[in-house]
C-alpha positions as CSV (number, residue, x, y, z in Angstrom):
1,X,-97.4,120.1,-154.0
2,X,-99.4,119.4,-157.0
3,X,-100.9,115.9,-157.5
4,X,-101.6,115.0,-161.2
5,X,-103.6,112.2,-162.0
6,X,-103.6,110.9,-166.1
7,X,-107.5,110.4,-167.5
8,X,-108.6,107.1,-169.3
9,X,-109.5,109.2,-172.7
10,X,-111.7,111.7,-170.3
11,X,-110.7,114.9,-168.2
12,X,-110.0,113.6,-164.5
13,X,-109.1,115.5,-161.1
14,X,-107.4,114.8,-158.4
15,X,-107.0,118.0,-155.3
16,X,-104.7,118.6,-152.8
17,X,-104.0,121.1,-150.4
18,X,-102.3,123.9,-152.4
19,X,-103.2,123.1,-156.0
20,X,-105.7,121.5,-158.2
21,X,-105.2,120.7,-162.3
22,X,-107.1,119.1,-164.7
23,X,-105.6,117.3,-167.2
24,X,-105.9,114.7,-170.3
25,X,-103.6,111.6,-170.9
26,X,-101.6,113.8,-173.4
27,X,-101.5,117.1,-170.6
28,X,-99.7,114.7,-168.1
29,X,-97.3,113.3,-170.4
30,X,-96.2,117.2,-171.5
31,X,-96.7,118.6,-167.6
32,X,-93.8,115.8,-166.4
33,X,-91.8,116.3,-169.8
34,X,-91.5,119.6,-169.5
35,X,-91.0,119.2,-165.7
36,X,-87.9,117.2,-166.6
37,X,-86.7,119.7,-169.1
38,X,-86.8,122.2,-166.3
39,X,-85.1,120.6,-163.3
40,X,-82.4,118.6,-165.7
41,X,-81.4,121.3,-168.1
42,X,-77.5,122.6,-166.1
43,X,-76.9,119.1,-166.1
44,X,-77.8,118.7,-170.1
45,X,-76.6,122.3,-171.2
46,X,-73.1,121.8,-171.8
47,X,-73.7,119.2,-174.2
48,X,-75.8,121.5,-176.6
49,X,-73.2,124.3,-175.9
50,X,-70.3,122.2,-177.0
51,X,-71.4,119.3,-179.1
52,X,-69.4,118.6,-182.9
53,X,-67.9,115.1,-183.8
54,X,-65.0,114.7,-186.0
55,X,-66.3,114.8,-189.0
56,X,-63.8,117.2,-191.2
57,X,-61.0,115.6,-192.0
58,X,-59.0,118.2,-193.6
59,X,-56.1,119.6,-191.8
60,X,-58.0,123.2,-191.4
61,X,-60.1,121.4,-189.2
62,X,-57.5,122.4,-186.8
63,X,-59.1,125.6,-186.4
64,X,-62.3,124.2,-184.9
65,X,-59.9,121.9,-182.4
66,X,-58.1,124.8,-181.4
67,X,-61.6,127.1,-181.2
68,X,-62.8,124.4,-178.4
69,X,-59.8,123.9,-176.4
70,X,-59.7,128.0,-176.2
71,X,-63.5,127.6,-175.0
72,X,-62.9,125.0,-172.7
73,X,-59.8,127.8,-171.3
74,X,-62.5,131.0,-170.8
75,X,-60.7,132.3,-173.5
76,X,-63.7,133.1,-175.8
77,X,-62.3,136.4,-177.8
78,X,-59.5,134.3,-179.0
79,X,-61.5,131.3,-179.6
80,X,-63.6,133.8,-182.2
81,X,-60.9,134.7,-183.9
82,X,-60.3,130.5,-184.6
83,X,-63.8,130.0,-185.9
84,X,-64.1,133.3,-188.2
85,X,-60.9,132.0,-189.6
86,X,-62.4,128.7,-190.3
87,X,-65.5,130.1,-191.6
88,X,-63.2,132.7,-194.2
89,X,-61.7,128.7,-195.3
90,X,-64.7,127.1,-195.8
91,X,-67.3,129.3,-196.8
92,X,-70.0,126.3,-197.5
93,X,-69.2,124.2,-194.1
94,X,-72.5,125.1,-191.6
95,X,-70.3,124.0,-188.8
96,X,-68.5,127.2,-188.7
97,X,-71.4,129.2,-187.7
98,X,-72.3,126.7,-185.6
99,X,-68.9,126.7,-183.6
100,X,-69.6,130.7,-183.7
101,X,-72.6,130.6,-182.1
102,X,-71.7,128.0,-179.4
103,X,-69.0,130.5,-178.5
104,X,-71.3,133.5,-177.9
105,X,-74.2,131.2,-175.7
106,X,-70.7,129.7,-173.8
107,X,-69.5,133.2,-173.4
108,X,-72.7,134.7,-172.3
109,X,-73.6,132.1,-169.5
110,X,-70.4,132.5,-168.4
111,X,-70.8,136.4,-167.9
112,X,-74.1,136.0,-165.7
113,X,-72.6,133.2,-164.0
114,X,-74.2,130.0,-164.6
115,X,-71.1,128.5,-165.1
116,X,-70.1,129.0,-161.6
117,X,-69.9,126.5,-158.9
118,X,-73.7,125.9,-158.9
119,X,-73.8,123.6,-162.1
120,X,-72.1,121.1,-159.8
121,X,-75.0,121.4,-157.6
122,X,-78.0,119.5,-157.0
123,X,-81.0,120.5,-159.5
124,X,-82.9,122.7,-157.0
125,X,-79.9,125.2,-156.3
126,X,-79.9,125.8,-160.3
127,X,-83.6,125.6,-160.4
128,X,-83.9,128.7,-158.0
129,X,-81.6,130.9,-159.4
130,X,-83.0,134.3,-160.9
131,X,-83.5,134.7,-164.9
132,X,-80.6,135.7,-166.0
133,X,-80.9,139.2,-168.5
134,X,-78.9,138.3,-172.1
135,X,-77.2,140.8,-174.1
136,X,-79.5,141.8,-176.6
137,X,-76.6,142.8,-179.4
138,X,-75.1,138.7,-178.7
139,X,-78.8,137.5,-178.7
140,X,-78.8,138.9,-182.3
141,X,-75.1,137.7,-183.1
142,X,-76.1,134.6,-181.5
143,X,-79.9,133.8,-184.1
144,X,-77.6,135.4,-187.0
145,X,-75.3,132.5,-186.3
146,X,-77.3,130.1,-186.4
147,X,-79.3,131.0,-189.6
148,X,-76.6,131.1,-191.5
149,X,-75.6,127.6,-190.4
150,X,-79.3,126.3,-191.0
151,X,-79.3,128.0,-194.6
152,X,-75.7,126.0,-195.1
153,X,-77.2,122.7,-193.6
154,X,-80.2,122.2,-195.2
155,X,-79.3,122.3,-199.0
156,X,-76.6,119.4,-198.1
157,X,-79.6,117.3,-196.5
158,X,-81.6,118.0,-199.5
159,X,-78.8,116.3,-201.8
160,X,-77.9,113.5,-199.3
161,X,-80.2,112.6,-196.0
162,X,-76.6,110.8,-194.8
163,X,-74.5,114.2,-194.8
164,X,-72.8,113.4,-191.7
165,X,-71.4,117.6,-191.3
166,X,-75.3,118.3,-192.1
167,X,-76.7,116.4,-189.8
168,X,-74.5,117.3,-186.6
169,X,-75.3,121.3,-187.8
170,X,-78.9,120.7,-187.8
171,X,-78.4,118.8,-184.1
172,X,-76.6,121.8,-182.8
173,X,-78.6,124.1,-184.7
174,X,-81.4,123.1,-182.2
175,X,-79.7,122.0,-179.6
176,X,-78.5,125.4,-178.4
177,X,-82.0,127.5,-179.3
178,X,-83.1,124.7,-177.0
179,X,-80.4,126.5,-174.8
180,X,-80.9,129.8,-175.0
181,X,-85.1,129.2,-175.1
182,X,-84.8,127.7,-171.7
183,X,-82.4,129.3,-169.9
184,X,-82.7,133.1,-171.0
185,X,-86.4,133.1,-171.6
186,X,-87.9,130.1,-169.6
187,X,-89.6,128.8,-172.7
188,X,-89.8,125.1,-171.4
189,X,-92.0,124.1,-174.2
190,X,-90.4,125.8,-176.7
191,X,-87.1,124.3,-175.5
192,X,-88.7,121.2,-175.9
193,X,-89.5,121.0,-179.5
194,X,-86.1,122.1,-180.5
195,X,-85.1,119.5,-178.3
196,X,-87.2,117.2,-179.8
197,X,-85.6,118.1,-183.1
198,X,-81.8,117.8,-182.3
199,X,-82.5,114.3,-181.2
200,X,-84.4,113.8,-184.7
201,X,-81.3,114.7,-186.6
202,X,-78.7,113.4,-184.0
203,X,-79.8,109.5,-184.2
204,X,-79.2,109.6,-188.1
205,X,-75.9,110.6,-187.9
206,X,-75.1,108.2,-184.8
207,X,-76.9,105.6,-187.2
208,X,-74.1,106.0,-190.0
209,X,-71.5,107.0,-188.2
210,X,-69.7,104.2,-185.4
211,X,-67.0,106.3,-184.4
212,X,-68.5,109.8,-184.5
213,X,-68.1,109.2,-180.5
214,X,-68.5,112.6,-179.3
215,X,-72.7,112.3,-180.4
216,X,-72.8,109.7,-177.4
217,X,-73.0,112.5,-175.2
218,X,-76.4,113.2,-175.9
219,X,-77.7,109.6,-175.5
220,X,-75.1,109.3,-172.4
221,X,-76.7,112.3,-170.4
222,X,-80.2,111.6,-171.4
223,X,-80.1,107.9,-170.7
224,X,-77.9,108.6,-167.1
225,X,-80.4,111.2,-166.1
226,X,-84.0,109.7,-166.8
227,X,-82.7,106.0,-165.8
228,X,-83.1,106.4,-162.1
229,X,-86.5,107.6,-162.2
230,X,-90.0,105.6,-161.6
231,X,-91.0,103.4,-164.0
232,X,-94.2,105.6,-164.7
233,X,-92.3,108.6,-165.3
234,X,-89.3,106.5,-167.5
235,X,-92.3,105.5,-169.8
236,X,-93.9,108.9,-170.3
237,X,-90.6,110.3,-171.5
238,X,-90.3,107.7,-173.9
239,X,-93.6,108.7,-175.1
240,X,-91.9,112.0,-175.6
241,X,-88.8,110.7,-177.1
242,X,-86.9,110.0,-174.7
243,X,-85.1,106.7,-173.1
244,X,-83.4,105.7,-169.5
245,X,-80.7,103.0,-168.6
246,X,-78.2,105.1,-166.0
247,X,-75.5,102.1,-166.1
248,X,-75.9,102.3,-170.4
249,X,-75.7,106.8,-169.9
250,X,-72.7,106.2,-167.6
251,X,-70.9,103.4,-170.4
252,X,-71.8,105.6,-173.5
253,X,-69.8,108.9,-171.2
254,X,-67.0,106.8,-170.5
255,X,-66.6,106.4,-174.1
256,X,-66.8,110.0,-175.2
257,X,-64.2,110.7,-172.4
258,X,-61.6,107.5,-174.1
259,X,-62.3,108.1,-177.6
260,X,-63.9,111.6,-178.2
261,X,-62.9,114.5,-179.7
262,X,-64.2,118.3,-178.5
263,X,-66.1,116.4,-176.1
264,X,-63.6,113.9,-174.4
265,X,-62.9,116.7,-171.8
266,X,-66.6,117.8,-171.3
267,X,-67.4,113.5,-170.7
268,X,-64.8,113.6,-168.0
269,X,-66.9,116.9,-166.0
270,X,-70.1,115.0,-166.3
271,X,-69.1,111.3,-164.3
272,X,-67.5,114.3,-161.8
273,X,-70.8,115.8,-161.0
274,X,-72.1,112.7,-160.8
275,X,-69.4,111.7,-158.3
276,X,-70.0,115.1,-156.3
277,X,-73.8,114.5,-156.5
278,X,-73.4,111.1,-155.0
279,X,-70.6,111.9,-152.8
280,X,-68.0,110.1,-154.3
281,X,-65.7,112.9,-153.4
282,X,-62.9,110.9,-154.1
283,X,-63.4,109.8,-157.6
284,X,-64.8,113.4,-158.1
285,X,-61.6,114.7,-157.0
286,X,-59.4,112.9,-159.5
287,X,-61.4,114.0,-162.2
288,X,-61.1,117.6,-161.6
289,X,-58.0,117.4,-161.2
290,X,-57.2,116.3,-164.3
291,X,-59.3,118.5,-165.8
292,X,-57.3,121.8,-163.5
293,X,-54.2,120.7,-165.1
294,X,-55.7,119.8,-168.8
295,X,-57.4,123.6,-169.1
296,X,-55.2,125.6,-166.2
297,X,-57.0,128.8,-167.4
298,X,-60.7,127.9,-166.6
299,X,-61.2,128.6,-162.6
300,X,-64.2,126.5,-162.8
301,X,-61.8,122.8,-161.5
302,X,-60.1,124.9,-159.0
303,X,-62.9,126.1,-157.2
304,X,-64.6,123.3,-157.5
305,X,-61.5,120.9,-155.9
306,X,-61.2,123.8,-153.2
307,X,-65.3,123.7,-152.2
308,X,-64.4,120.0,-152.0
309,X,-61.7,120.2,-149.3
310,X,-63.3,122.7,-147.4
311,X,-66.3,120.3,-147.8
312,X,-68.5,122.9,-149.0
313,X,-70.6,119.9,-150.6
């Protein structure tokens, strides 16, 4: 157990059996951010695998739609094959290199397993699993990627702050090196600046665009998640950017699952967990079902509604 204790502008102590810090006011705000970032990242990492709002409206756009639903399936070779194709149609669009390189992070935890039935599980199940090893060759893939989306981005910012396709890149863009930082290389501090930085570019675009209802899912799961806390700990991650209301998470979720677009599938597996996690088996059960017969080729909702009726929760 470590005890930490916050100093009033001075370095202050506090001991206990099996550990002793010291730390400044600043030092305790980063030692329970990065705490957080650590123990809630399965529950936040589909949402910076995944996350793109319907902001093309062009018919190619298709390709993207098609990409995801093949990612939601397993089927990543195939879903590839849909984003280099929208990539060869618009050569200047960052969000085809983005889509690229959420395929190759999706692809890649599911090869060393973390999208197994553990994500449904409690924090400290995920929390002691082993470090996974990446692929070196996708690790370059994956940084090539998203480069190339970033170089794309960034001259549309330049010409207008407001570009909504811009915006979401740069989100994403940080969103899954916060990803692959904490999950591949247990960089919690590093994860937390890029972090930090996807939510800079991601309340913009939810600024200027009302129905871009897929980028609830990132206020949704961070609200949900740091709502039931203690009120100390709620106001040191607002310190660090971040903001708790579980009922608000749980309304802006319900949305993305109604109205969404990529995401409304990926908002219906996060109430589930929460239903698992709170044994609502029931409610838990319904979702997944839907979700079995939505995306028959990903195993995930069938083990999942099978570890449920042999009440392996």
């Amino acid at each position: 157990m470590i005890e930490v204790v916050a100093g009033a502008g001075r370095d202050s102590t506090r001991e206990t059996k099996q550990a002793k810090i010291y730390v400044t006011e600043s030092d305790y705000m980063l030692y329970f951010i990065l705490r957080f970032i650590r123990s809630r990242t399965a529950a936040l990492l589909i949402f910076l695998i995944v996350l793109c709002t319907t902001v093309a409206a062009d018919s190619s756009a298709a390709s993207l739609d098609r990409g995801f639903q093949l990612l939601y399936n397993l089927d990543f070779g195939r879903a590839q094959e849909q984003f280099a194709s929208y990539q060869q149609q618009h050569a200047d669009d960052p969000m085809g290199p983005v889509a690229e390189a959420a395929g190759l992070l999706f692809s890649e935890l599911n090869r060393v397993g973390l999208l197994g039935t553990r994500f449904f599980d409690r924090d400290s199940s995920f929390r002691s699993r082993p470090l996974p090893k990446a692929d070196p060759a996708l690790h370059d893939r994956f940084n090539s990627a998203l480069q190339r989306a970033e170089a794309l981005a960034r001259p549309h910012l330049a010409s207008d702050p407001n570009d909504r396709g811009a915006l979401l890149a740069m989100t994403l863009v940080n969103g899954l090196r916060a990803d692959y930082t904490s999950l591949f290389e247990n960089r919690s501090r590093v994860a937390l600046h890029y972090t930090r930085d996807a939510t800079n570019y991601a309340r913009p675009l939810l600024a200027i665009c009302g129905d871009c209802y897929d980028a609830y899912i990132a206020t949704g799961i961070s609200r949900y998640l740091i709502g039931p806390m203690s009120a100390p700990l709620r106001w040191i991650l607002r310190m660090g950017g971040f903001s708790g209301d579980k009922k608000q998470g749980m309304v802006e979720l319900r949305l993305v699952s109604e109205r969404g677009h990529y995401l409304a599938p990926y908002a219906r597996i996060l109430p589930a967990i929460a239903e698992i996690r709170e044994k609502n088996f029931t409610g838990a059960r319904q979702l997944l079902s839907q979700l079995r017969d939505e995306f028959p080729g990903n195993p995930l909702f069938t083990q999942e509604l099978a570890r449920l009726d042999t009440g392996a929760h």
